[in-house]
C-alpha positions in Angstrom: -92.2 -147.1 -17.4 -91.6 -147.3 -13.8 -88.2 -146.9 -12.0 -86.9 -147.0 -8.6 -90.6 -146.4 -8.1 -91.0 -143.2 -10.0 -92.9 -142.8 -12.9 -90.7 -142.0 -15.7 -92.0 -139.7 -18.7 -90.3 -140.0 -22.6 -89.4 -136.5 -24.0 -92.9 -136.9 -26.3 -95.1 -137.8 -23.1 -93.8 -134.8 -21.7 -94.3 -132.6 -23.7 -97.9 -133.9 -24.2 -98.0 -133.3 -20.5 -97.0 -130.2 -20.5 -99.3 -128.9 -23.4 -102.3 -130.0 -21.6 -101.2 -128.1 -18.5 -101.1 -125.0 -20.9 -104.5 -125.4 -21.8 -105.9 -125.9 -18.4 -104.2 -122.6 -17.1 -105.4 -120.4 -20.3 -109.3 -122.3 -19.6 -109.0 -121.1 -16.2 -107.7 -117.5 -16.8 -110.3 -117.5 -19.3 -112.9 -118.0 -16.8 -111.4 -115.5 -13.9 -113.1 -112.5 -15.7 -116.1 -113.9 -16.2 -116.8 -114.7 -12.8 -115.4 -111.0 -11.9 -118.5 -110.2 -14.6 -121.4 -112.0 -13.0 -121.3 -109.4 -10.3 -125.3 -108.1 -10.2 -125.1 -104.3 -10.3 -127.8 -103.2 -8.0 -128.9 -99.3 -8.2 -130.4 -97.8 -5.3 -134.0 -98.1 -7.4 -133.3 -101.6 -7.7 -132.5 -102.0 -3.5 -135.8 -100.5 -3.1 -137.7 -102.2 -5.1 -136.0 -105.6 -3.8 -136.7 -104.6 -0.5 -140.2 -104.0 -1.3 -140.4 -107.6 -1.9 -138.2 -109.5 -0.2 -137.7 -107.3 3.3 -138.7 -110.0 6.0 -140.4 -107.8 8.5 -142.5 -105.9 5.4 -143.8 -109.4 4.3 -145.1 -109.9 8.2 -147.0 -106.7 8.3 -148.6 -107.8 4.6 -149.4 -110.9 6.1 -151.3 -109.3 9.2 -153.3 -106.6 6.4 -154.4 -109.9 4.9 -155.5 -111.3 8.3 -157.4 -108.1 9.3 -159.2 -108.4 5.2 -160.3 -111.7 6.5 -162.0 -110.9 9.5 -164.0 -107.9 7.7 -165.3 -110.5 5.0 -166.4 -112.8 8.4 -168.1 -109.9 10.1 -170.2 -109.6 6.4 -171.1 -112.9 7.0 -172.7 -112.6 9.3 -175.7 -110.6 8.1 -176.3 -113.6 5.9 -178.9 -116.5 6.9 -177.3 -120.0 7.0 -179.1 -123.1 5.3 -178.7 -126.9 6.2 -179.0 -130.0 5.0 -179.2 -133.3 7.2 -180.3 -136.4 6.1 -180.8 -139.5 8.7 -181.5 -143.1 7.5 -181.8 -146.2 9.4 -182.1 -149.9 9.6 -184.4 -151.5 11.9 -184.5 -155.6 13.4 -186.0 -157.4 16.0 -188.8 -156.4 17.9 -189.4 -152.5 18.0 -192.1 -149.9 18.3 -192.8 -148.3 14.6 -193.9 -144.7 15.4 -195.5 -144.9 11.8 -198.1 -147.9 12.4 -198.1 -146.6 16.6 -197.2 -150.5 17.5 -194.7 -153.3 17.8 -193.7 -155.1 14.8 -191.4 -157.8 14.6 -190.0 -157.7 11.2 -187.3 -155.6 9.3 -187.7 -152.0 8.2 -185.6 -149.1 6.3 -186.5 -145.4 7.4 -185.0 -142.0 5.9 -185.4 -138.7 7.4 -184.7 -135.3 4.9 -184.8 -132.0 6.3 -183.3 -128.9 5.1 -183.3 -125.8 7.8 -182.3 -121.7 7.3 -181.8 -119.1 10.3 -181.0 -115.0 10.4 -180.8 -113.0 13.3 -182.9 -109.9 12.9 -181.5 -108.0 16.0 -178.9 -108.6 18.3 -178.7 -105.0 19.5 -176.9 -103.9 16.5 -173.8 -106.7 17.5 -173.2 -107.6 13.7 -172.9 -104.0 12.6 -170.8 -102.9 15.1 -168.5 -105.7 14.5 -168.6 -104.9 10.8 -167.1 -101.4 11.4 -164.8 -102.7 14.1 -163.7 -105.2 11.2 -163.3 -102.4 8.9 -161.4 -100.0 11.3 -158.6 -102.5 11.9 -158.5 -103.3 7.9 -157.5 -100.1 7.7 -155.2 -99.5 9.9 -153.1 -102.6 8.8 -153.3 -101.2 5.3 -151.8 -98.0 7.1 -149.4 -99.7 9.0 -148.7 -101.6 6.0 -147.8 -98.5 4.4 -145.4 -97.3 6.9 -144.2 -100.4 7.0 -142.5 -99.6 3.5 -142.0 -96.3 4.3 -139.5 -97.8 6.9 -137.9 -100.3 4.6 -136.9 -97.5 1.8 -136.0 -95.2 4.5 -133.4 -98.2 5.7 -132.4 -98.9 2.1 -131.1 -95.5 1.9 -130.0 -95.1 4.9 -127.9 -98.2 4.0 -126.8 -96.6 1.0 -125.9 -93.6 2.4 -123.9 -95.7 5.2 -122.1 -97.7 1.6 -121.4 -93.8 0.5 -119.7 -93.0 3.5 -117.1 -95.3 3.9 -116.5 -95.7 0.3 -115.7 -91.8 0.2 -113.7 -92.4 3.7 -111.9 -95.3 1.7 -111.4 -92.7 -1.5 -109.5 -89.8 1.2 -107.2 -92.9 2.5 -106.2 -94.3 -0.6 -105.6 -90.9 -2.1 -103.6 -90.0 1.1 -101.5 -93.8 0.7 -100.8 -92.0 -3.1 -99.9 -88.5 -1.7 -97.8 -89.9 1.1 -96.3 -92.3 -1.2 -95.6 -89.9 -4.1 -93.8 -87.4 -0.9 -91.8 -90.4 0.3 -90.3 -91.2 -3.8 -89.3 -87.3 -3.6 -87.4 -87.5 -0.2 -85.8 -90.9 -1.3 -84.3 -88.3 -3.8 -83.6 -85.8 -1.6 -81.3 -88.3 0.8 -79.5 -89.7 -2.2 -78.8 -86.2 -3.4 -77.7 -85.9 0.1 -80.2 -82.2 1.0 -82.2 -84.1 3.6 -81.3 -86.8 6.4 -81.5 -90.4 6.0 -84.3 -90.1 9.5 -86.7 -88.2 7.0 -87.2 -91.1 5.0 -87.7 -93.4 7.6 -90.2 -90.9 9.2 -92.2 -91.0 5.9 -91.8 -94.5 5.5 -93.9 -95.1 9.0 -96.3 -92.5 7.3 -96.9 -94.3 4.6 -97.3 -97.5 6.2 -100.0 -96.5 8.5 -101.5 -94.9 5.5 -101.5 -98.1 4.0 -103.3 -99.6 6.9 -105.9 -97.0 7.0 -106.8 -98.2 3.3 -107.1 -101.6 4.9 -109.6 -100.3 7.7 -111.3 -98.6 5.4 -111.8 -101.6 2.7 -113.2 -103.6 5.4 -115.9 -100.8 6.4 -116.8 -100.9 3.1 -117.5 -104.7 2.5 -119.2 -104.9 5.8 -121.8 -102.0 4.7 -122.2 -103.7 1.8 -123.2 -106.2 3.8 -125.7 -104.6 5.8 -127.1 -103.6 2.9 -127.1 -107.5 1.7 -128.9 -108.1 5.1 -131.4 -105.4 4.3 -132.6 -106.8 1.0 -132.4 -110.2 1.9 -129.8 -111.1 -1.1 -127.4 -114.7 -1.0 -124.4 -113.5 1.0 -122.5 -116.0 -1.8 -123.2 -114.3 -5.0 -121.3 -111.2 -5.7 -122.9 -107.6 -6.1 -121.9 -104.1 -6.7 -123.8 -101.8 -5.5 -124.3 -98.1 -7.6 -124.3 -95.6 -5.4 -126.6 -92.4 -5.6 -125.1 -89.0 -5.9 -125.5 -87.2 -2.8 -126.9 -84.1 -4.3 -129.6 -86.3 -5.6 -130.7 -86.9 -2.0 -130.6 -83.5 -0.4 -133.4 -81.5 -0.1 -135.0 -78.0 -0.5 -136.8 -78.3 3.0 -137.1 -74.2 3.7 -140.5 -74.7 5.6 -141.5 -73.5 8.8 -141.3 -76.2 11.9 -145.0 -75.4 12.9 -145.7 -75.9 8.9 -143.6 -79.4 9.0 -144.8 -80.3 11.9 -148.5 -79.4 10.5 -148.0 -81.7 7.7 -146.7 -84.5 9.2 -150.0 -85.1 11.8 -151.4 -84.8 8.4 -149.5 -87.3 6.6 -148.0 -89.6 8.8 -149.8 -93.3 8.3 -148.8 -94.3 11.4 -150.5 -92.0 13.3 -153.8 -92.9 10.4 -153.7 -96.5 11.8 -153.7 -95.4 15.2 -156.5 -93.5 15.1 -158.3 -96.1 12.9 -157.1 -98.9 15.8 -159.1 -96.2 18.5 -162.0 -96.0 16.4 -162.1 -100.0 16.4 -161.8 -100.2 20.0 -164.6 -97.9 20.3 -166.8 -100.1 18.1 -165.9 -102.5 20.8 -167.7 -100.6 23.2 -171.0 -101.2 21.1 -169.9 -104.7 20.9 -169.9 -105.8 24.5 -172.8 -103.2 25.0 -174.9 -105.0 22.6 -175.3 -108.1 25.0 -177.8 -105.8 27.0 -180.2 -106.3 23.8 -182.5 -108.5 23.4 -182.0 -111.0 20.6 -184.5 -111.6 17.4 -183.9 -114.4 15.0 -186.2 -116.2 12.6 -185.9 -120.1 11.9 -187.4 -121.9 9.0 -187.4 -125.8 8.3 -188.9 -128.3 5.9 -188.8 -131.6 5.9 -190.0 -135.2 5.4 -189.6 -138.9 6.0 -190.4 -142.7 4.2 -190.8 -145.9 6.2 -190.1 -149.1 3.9 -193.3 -150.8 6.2 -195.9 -148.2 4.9 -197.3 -149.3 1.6 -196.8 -145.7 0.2 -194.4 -145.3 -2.4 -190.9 -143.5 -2.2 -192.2 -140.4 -3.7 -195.9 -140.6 -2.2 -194.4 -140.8 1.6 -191.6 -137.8 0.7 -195.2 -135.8 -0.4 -197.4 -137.1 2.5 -195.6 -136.7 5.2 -194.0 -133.0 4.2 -194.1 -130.3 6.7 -193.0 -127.2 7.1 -191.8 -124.5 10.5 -191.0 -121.0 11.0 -190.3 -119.7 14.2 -189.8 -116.7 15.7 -187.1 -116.5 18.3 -186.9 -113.6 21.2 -184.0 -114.4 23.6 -184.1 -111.3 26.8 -180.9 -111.0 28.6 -182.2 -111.1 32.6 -178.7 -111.9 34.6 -175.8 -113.2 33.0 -173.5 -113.2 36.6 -171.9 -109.4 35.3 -170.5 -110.9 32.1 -172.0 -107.9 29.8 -171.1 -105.2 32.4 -167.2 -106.6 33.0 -166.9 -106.7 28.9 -168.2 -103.1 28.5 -165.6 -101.7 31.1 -163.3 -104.0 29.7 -163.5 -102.6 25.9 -163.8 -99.4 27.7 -160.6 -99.0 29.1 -159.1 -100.6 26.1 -160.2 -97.6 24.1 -158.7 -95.6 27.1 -155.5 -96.6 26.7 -155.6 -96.6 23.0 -156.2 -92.7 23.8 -153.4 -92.6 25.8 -151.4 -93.9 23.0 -152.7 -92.0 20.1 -151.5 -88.6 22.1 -148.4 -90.4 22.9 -147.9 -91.1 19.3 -148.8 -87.9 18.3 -146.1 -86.0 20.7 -143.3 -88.0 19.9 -144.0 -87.1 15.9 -144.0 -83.5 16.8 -140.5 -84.0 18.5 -139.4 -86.2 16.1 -139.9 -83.4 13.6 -138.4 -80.6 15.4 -135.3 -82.8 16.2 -134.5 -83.8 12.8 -135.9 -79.7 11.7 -132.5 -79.0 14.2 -130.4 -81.7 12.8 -131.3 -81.0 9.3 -130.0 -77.5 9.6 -127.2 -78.4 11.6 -126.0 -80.3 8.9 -126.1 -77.5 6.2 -124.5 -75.4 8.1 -121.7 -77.9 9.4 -121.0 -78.9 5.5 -120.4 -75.1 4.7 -118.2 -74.9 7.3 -116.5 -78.4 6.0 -116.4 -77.4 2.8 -114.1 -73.9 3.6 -112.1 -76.2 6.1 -111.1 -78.3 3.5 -110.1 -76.0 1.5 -108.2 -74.1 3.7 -106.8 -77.1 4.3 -105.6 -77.8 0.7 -104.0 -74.4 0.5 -102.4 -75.2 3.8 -100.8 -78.7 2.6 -99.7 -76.7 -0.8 -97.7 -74.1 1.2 -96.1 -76.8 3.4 -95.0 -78.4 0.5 -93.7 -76.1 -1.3 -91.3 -74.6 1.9 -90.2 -78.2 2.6 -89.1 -78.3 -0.9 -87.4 -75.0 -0.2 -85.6 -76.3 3.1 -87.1 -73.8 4.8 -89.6 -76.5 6.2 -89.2 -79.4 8.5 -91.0 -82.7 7.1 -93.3 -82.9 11.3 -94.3 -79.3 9.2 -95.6 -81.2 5.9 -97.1 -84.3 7.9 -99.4 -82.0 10.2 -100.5 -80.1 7.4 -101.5 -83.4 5.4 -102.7 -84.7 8.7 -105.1 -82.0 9.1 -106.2 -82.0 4.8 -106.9 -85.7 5.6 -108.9 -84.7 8.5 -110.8 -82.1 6.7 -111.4 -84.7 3.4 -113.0 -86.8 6.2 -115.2 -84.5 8.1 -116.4 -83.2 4.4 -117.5 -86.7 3.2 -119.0 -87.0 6.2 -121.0 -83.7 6.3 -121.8 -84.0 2.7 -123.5 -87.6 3.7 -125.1 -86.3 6.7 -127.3 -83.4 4.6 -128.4 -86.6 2.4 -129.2 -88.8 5.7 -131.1 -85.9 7.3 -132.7 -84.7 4.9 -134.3 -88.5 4.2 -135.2 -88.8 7.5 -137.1 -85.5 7.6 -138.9 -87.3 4.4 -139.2 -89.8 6.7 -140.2 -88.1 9.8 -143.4 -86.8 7.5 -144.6 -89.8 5.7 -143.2 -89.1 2.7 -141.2 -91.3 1.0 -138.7 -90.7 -1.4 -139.4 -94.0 -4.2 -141.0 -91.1 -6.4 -137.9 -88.8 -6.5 -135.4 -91.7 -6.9 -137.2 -93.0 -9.8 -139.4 -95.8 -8.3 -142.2 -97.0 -10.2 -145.2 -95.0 -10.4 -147.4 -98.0 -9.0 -144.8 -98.7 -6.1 -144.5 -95.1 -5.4 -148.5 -95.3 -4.6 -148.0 -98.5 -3.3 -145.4 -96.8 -0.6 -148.2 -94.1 0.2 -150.5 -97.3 1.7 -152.8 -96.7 -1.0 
């Protein structure tokens, strides 16, 4: 009942109350773990293949390959005759001149006119077949481009992942240094109450161990937002949840021992873009024969048959249609005498064109051979900078150990044990970091040759052929 304007519950109403209030909190906790569940778990073969579909920029190069088929199935067109059909009836009133009779009639009439007409250009100084094979040449090299195109994308993909690696592994080294740190301040929270080490030790390690705690925060942060680069990358809802399943590193190096005139041997050989380039020159050089082909003479043949009916002929339907047949062929020569320097300006034109497209095949073609001995450099760099990581951190270890153990002793000050950690933290970092590095150049020297690595992640067979623009 109400009260002084308060709703006022009885002891049973209550406890009704209170027992649905129990339910709705165990429905909800029931649900929590299932929305922690409907995470999608995506492995880096999965991220590749998503790409493959998905990746906006891929999808616009696919779209232009499909373009460039079409033209090629309109330049085989062209070798084919046409054929028409045209039909023309009339009404007639009043007073008119009837071409049938040759005289004016005053009366109405109905007329129908059939004809049915073909055409097919014999020569056009070889026009048609040199835009057949321009056709085809830029066909193929937007199937090539099309290929690098996902070359590119699973190179990003794991380039993404390797990014994700990184600053998961830099997020591992800070939460294991928040544990260390905390674990070091506990034991000199012992040592002040036992009274062997200053109350200003404690606060020193208590700083420490707040800024290690906001390095873990940094580091979480870096970590969601290379996930979501990686989100970006395969086009996936940024609403839904995901957890990505990282690669092992080691599964990413490679065994590259070649020599750099050997790598850069093979990848003039392999690389697609540098295919489509030369396919786009050999195009522009059909262009050449295009505009040249206006010089030419043209040669076409032209056949037609037709008939007509005139309602005031006393013919039948049929009988006129027979009558009145005829039938044409010609033979069409068109000669080219002056056409103001059209022909001549479209020959220098396609000309220069394939100049340039010269100019940018050997432009191409250097910047793959620096491209290759760069990343040759880089590559090697790497090795050797995660051998020299790896005995850094463990000197490093050894190093935090000793410092340790004489701060235990007293016969070390606690600025002793903090530089020591300091520099193990450090060295943690630089080793995650080299160890990702050999993975990231040794996919961009896959890269850097126009090889792809779909077939040693575990890619599909068909995608893995699909990625080599075949």
């Amino acid at each position: 009942m109400l009260a002084g304007g308060c709703l006022q519950r009885t002891p049973k109403a209550a406890g009704s109350v209170w027992m649905l209030a129990a339910m709705l909190v165990m429905m909800l906790g029931a649900a929590t773990p299932n929305i922690a569940d409907a995470a999608r778990i995506i492995t880096v073969d999965d991220a590749i293949g998503i790409a493959l579909e998905r990746n906006v920029t891929l999808n616009e190069v696919r779209v232009t390959a499909g373009l460039n088929n079409v033209v090629v199935s309109e330049a085989y067109m062209n070798f084919l005759p046409n054929l028409t059909l045209n039909a023309s009836g009339g009404r007639n009133y009043g007073r008119y001149f009837n071409s049938a009779r040759g005289s004016y009639v005053d009366q109405n009439s109905q007329s129908l006119v059939l004809g049915a007409s073909s055409a097919v250009t014999l020569f056009a100084g070889l026009h048609d077949v040199a835009t057949l094979r321009q056709a085809r040449s830029n066909d193929r090299a937007g199937r090539l481009d099309l290929g690098r195109a996902e070359e590119t994308t699973v190179y990003t993909v794991i380039s993404n992942f390797l990014a994700l690696i990184l600053q998961q592994d830099q997020l591992q080294v800070a939460r294991e240094e928040l544990s260390a740190e905390a674990a070091l301040e506990d034991k000199i929270h012992e040592y002040v109450k036992s009274g062997s080490r200053a109350s200003a030790d404690l606060y020193e390690q208590q700083a420490i161990v707040a800024s290690a705690k906001l390095s873990v925060v940094r580091a979480e942060n870096a970590a969601e937002l290379s996930k979501v680069d990686l989100m970006g990358t395969l086009q996936l809802d940024p609403v839904e949840s995901y957890e990505f399943v990282a690669p092992r590193l080691e599964s990413l190096y490679g065994s590259e021992n070649a020599d750099l005139r050997d790598l850069v041997a093979r990848a003039l050989a392999q690389r697609s873009d540098l295919q489509a380039e030369q396919a786009r020159l050999n195009a522009f050089e059909q262009g050449i024969h295009v505009a040249s082909s206006s010089y030419w003479p043209t040669l076409s043949v032209q056949a037609g048959l037709g008939s007509n009916y005139d309602s005031l002929i006393p013919q039948s339907f049929d009988a006129q249609l027979n009558a009145y047949r005829n039938e044409s062929l010609a033979l069409n020569v068109t000669v080219p005498l002056f056409d103001r320097g059209v022909t001549h300006n479209a020959v220098r034109r396609a000309r220069l064109q394939a100049q340039n497209e010269r100019i940018v095949l050997d432009g191409l073609r250097h910047d793959v051979e620096l491209q290759v001995k760069r990343v040759y450099l880089e590559y090697h760099a790497a090795r050797d900078q995660l051998t020299a990581a790896e005995g850094q951190q463990q000197a490093a270890k050894l190093a935090v150990d000793s410092a340790q153990e004489r701060f235990k002793a007293g016969v070390a000050i606690l600025v002793e044990v903090s530089q020591a950690r300091s520099l193990y933290v450090q060295a943690e970092a630089a080793l995650a970091t080299a160890r990702n590095n050999v993975a990231l150049q040794s996919t961009l020297m896959n890269y850097c040759l126009g090889q792809t690595q779909a077939t040693k992640s575990g890619l599909p067979a068909r995608d893995a052929a699909a990625l080599q623009g075949g």
